[in-house]
C-alpha atoms as a printed R data frame, in Angstrom:
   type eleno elety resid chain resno      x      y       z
1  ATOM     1    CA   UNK     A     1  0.000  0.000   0.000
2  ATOM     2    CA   UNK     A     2  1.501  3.359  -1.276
3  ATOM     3    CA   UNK     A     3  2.518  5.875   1.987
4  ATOM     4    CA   UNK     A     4  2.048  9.045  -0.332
5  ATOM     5    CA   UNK     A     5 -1.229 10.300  -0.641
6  ATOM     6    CA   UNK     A     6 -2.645  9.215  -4.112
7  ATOM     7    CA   UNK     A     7 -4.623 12.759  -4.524
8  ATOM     8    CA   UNK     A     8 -1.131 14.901  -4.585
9  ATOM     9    CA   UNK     A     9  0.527 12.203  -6.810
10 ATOM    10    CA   UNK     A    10 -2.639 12.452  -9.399
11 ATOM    11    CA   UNK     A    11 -2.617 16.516  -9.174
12 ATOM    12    CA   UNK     A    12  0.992 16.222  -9.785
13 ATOM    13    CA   UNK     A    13  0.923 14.020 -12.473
14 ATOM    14    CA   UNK     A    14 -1.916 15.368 -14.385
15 ATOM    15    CA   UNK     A    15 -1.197 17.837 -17.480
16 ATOM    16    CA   UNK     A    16 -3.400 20.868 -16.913
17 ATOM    17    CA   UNK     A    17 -5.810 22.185 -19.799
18 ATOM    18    CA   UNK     A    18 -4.343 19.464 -22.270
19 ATOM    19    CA   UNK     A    19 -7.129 17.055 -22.335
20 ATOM    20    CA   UNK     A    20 -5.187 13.941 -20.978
21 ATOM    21    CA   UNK     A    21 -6.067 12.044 -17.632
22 ATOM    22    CA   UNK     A    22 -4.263  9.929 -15.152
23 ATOM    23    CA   UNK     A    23 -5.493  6.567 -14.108
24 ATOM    24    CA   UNK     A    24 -5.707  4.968 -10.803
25 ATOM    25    CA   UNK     A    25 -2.822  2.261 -12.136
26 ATOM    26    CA   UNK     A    26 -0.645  4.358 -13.129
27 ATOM    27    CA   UNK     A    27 -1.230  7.127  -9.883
28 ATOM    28    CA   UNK     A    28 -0.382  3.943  -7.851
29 ATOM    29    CA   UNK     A    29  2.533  3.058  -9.859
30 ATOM    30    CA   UNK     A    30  3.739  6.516  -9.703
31 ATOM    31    CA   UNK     A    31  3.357  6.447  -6.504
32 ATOM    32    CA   UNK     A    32  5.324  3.413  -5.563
33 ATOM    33    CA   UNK     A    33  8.002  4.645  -8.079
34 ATOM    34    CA   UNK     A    34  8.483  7.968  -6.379
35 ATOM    35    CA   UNK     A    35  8.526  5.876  -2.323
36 ATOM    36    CA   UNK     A    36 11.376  3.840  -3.989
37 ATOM    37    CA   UNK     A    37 13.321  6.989  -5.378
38 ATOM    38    CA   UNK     A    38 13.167  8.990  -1.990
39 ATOM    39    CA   UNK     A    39 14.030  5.676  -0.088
40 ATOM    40    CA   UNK     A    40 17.124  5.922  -2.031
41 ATOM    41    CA   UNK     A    41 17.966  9.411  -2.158
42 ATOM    42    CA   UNK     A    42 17.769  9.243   1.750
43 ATOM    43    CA   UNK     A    43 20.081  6.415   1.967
44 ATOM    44    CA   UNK     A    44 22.616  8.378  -0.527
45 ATOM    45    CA   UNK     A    45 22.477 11.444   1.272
46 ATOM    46    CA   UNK     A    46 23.398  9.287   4.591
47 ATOM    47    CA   UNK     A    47 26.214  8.264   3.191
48 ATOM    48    CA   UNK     A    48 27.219 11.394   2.721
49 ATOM    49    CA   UNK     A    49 25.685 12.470   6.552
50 ATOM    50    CA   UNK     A    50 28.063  9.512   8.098
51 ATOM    51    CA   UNK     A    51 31.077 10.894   6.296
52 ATOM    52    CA   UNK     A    52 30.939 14.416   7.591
53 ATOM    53    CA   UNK     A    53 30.524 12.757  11.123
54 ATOM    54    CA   UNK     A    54 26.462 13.123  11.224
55 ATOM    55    CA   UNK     A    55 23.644 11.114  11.708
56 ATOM    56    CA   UNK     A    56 21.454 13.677  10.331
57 ATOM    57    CA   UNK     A    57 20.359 13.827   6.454
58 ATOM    58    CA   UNK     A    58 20.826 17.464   5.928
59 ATOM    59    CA   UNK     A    59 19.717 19.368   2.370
60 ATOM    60    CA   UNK     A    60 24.039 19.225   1.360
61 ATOM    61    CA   UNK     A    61 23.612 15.550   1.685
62 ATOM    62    CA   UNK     A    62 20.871 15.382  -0.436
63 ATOM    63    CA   UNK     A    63 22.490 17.674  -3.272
64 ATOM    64    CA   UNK     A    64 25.142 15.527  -2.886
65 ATOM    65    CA   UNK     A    65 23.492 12.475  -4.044
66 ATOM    66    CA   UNK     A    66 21.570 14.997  -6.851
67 ATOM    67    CA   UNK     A    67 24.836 16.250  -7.782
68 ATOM    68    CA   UNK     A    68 26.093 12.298  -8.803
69 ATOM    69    CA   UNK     A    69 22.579 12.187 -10.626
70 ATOM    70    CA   UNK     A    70 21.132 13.300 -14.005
71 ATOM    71    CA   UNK     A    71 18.467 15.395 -12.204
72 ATOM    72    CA   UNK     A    72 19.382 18.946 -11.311
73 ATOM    73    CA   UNK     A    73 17.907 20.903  -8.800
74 ATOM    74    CA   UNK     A    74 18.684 24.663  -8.480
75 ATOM    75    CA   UNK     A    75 19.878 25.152  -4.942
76 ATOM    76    CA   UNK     A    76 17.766 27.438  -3.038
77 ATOM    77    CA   UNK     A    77 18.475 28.462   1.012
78 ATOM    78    CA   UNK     A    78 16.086 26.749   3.246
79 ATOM    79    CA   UNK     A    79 13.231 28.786   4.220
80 ATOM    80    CA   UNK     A    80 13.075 29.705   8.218
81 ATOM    81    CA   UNK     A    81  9.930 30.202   9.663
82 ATOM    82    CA   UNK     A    82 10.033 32.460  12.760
83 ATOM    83    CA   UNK     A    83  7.269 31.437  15.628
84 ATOM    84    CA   UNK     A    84  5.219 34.284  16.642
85 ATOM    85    CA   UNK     A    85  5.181 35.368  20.003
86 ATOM    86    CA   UNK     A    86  2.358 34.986  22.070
């Protein structure tokens, strides 16, 4: 049974005003596809974690394995969210 929610994978998947749907099979596969490739991004980016003396997958880790990879993401600084004073 597929951890991600199936709506967000469908939404995702789906090509807006083009006319073409997304069935439940292929959501599911999707789906199951996408558990695999974070379950192995994670385990890259430990690697990485363990070598600098961490146990804690940080975003460098993960570029890391992305960097070794044909899929480029433009590095962007993690957003902080101050919490508000009561």
């Amino acid at each position: 049974m597929a951890e991600l929610p199936l709506a967000a994978i469908k939404r995702l998947a789906s090509v807006k005003g083009k006319g073409f749907r997304v069935g439940e099979d292929a959501v599911e596969l999707i789906g199951k596809a996408t558990e695999i490739w974070v379950q192995k991004l994670a385990e890259g980016g430990f690697i990485f974690a363990i070598h600098a003396g961490r146990r804690t997958l940080k975003a460098v880790d993960v570029m890391a394995v992305l960097d070794q990879s044909d899929i480029k993401i433009p590095a962007e600084k993690p957003k902080v969210v101050a919490k508000k004073k009561k």
